[in-house]
LUMGU-702043 format. One record per residue (C-alpha): residue number from 1; z, y, x; residue in one letter. Coordinates in steps of 0.001 Angstrom, whole numbers, plus 524288, in hexadecimal, padded with zeros to 5 digits. Layout:
BEGIN
NUM, Z, Y, X, A
...
This chain:
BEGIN
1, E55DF, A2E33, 5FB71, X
2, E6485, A2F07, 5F51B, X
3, E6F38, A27C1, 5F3F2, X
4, E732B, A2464, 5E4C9, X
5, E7FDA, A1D82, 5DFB5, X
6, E866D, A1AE3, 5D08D, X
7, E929F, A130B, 5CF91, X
8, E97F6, A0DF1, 5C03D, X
9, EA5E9, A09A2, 5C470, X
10, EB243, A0D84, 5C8D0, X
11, EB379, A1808, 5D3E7, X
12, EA4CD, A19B2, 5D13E, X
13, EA4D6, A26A5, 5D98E, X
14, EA91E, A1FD8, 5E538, X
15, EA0B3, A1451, 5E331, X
16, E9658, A1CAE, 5E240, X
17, E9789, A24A4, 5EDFE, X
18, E998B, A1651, 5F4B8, X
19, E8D09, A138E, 5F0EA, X
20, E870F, A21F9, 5F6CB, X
21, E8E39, A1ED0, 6046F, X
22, E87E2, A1391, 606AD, X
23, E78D9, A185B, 602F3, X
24, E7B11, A23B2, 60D43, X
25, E6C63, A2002, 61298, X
26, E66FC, A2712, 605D1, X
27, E6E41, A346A, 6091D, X
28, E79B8, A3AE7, 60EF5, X
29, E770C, A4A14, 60988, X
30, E7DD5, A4AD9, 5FD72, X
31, E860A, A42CA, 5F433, X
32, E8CB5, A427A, 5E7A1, X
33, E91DC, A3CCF, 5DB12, X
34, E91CA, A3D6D, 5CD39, X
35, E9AB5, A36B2, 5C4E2, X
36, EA1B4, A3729, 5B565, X
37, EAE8E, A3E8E, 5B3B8, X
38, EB2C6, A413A, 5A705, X
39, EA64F, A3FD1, 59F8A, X
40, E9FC6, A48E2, 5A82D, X
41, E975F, A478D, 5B4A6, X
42, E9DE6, A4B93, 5C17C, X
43, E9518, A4DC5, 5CC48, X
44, E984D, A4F98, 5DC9E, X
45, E9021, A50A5, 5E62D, X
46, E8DE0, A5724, 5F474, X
47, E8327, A58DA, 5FFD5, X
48, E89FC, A5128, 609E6, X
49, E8A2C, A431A, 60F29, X
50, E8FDF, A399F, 60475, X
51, E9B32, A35B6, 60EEA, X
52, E9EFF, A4390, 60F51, X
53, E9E2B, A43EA, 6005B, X
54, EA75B, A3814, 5FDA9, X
55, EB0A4, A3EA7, 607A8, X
56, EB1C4, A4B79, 6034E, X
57, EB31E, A459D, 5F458, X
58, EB919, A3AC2, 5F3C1, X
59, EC69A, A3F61, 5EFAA, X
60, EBE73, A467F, 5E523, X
61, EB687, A39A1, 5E062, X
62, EBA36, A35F5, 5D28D, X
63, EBF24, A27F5, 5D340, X
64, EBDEF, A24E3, 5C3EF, X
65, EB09C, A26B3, 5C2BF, X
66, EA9D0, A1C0E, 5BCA7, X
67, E9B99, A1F40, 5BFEC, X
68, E95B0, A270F, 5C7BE, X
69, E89F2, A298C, 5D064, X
70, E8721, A2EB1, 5DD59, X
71, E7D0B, A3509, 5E7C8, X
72, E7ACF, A35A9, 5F6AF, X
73, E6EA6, A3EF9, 5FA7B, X
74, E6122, A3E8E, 6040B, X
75, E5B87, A4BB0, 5FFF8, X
76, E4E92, A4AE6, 5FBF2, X
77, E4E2F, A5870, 5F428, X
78, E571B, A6189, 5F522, X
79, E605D, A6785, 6009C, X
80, E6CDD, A6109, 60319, X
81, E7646, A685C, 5F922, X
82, E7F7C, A655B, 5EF10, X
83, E7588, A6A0F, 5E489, X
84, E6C9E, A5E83, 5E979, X
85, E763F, A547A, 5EAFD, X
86, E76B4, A4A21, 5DFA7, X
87, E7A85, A466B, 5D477, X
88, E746E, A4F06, 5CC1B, X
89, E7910, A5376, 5BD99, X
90, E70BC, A5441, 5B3DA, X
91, E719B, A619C, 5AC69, X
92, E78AF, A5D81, 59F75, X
93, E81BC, A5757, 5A924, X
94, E7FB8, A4966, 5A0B6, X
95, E7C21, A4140, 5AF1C, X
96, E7BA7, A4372, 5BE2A, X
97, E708D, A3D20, 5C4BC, X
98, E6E6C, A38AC, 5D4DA, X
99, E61EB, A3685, 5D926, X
100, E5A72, A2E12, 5E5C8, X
101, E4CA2, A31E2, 5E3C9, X
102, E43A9, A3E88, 5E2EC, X
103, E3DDF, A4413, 5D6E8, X
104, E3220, A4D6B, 5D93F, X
105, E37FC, A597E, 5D149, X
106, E30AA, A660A, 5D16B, X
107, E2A3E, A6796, 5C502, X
108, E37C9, A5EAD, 5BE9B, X
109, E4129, A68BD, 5C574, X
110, E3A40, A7582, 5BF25, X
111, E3971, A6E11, 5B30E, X
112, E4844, A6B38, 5B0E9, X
113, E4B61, A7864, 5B702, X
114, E4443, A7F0A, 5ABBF, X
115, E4A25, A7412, 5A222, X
116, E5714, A7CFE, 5A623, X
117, E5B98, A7053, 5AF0A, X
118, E64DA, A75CC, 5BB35, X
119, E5FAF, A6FE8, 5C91A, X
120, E68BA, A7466, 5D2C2, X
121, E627E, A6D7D, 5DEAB, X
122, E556A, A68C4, 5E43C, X
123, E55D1, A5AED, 5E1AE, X
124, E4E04, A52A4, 5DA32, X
125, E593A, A48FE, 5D6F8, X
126, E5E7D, A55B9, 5CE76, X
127, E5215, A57B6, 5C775, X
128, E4FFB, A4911, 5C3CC, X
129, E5E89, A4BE3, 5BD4E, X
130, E5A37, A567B, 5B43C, X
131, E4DA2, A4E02, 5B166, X
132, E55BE, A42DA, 5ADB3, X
133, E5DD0, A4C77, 5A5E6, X
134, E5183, A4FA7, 59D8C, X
135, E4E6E, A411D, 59B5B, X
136, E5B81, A3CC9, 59792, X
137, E595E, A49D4, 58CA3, X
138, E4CB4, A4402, 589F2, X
139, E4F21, A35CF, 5891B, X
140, E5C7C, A35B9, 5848F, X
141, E6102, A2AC6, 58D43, X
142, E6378, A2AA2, 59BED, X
143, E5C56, A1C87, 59CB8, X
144, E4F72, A224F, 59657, X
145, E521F, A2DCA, 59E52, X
146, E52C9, A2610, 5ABA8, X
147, E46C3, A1F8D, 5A949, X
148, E3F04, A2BA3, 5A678, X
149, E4451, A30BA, 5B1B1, X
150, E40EE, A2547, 5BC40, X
151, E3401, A2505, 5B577, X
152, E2F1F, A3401, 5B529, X
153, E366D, A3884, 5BFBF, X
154, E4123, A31B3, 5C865, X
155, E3FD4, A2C63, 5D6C0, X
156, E49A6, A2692, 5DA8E, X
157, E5778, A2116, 5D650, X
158, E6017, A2812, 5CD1A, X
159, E6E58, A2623, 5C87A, X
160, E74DB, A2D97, 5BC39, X
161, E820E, A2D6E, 5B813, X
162, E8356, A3437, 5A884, X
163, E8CA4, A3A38, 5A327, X
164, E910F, A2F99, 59B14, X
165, E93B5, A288C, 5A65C, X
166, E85EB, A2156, 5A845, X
167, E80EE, A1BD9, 5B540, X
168, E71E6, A1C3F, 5B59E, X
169, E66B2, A1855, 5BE8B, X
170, E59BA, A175B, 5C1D6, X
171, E4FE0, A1674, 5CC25, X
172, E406D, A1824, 5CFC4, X
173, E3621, A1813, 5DAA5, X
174, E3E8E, A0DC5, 5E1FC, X
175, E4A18, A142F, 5E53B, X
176, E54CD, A0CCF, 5E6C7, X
177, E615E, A0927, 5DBD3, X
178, E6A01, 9FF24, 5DE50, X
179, E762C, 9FC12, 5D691, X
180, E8032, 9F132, 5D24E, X
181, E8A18, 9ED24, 5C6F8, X
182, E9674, 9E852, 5C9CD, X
183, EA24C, 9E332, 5C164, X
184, E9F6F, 9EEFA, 5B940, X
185, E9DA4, 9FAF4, 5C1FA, X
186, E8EDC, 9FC78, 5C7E5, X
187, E8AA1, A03F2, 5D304, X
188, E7CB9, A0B48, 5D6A8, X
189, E76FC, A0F3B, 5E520, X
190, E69C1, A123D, 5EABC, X
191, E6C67, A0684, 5F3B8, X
192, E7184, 9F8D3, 5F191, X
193, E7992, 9F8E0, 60097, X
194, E8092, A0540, 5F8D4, X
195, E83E1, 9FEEC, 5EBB5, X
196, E88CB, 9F2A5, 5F39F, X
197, E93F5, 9FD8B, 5F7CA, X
198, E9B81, 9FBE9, 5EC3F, X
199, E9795, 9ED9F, 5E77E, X
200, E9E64, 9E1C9, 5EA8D, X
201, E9408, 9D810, 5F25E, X
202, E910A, 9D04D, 5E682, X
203, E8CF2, 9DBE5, 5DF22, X
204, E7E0A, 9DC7F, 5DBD5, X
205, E7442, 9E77C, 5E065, X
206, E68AC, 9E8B2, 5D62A, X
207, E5F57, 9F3C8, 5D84D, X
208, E59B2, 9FBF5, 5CD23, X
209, E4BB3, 9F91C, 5CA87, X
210, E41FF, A02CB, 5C776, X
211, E4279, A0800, 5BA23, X
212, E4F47, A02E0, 5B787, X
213, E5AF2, A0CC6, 5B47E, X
214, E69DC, A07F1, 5B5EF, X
215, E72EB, A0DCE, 5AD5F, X
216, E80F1, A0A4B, 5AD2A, X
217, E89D3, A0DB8, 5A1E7, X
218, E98C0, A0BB5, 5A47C, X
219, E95DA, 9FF47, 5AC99, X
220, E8BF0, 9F763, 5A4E3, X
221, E7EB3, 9F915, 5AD25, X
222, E7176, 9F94D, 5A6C6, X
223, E6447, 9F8B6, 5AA90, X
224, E5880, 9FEC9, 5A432, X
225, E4B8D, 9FCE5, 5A5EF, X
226, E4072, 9F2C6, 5AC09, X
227, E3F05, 9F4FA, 5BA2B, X
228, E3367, 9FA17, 5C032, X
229, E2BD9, 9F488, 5CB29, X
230, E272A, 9FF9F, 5D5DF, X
231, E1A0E, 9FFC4, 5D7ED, X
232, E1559, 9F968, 5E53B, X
233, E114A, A033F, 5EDA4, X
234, E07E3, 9FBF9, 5FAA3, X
235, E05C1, A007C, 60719, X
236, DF898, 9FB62, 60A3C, X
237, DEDEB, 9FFF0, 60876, X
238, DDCE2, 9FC55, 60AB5, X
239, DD66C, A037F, 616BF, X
240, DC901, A03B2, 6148D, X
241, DC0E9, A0625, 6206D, X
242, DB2D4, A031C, 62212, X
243, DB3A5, 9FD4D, 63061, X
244, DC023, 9F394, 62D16, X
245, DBED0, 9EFC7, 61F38, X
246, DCAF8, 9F225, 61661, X
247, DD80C, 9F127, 61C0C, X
248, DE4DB, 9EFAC, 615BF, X
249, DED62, 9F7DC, 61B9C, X
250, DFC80, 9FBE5, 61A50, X
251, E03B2, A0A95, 61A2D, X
252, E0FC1, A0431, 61E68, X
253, E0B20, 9FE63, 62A6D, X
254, E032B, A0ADD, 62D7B, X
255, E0DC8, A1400, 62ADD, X
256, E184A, A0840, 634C2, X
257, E0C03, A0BC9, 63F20, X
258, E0DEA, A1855, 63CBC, X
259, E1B19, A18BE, 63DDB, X
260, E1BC3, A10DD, 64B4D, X
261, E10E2, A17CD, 65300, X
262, E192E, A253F, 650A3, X
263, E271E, A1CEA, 65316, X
């Protein structure tokens, strides 16, 4: 579980990194930004607490950025280092990617590594990057691109900022996306308490549904796609025993028993 943030406004940096101080509950071990500067994607980032990261860069933070998107880490793969810390750039350097989720990446890893892409760290937020660099190759469009991705491969919620100065995202399995539009500027978090930070009260919280993808292009916020109901998963199930009958019986109560006979 991470902490993602993307801001389209003014002082988007620093509305983004409002957003990562108040989802600290999704990780404290790393942090960092990327954001547009000069047609080109800047990218900063450290292993430490996101406090200690506003305070030792916040006379560094570039105020005139329009759009840009941020990270606060829970390791789930990978050591706590800057190589593993997000975002993530993508190899042609066209998009930088942050990532709540796991992608199971053996076989993907190996793949891209012979495909001559460079994975510096152990994460599987950096190999869904290079992956997503392939689609966008083979679809020719980031949308087409983020849907092939949340279908074949992503778990989780993703955020990319392009280049051209693009805001993207896009969820699956459940994981959470909130975000809101407001006279102009819109904002992104994994939680709606953290968006709230930098909305007035009357703003609006939506969440993104499944198999939707967000993009937002100099302001003006679209959304593509139908969204996709989650399958229902139960936790019942039939005991069949042939002194009782058939029972109907539930995991969640046995595994609450569980739970307060060992308490």
């Amino acid at each position: 579980m991470c902490g993602i943030a993307g801001v389209y406004g003014n002082k988007a940096i620093i509305k983004a990194l409002i957003i990562t101080l108040n989802q600290l509950e999704r990780g404290t071990q790393g942090c960092g930004i990327a954001w547009i500067r000069r047609k080109k994607i800047k990218i900063m980032k450290e292993p430490i607490h996101p406090a200690d990261f506003v305070l030792r860069n916040y006379k560094r933070l570039d105020t005139r950025a329009k759009i840009a998107i941020a990270h606060n880490r829970l390791p789930s793969a990978g050591r706590v280092s800057y190589e593993n810390t997000h975002p993530f750039m993508a190899c042609n350097k066209e998009f930088a990617l942050v990532h709540n989720g796991h992608v199971f990446n053996g076989h993907l890893r190996r793949r891209l590594e012979a495909e001559g892409h460079k994975i510096k760290g152990q994460t599987d937020s950096e190999v869904l990057t290079h992956v997503l660099e392939d689609l966008v190759l083979e679809y020719g469009d980031m949308v087409e691109a983020l849907k092939g991705l949340a279908e074949d491969y992503l778990v989780g919620a993703i955020l990319v900022l392009t280049r051209d100065g693009k805001l993207y995202g896009v969820k699956s399995g459940g994981y959470p996306l909130c975000y809101a539009e407001v006279g102009g500027e819109v904002y992104l978090g994994s939680t709606e308490r953290a968006v709230k930070a930098v909305c007035d009260k009357s703003a609006k919280i939506k969440e993104l549904k499944e198999g939707q993808i967000i993009e937002v292009d100099r302001g003006v916020l679209k959304i593509h796609g139908k969204p996709k109901e989650l399958p229902k998963v139960s936790l019942n199930y039939y005991d069949v025993n042939p002194f009782y009958g058939v029972r109907r019986r539930s995991l969640w109560e046995e595994w609450f028993a569980e739970w307060a006979d060992g308490y």
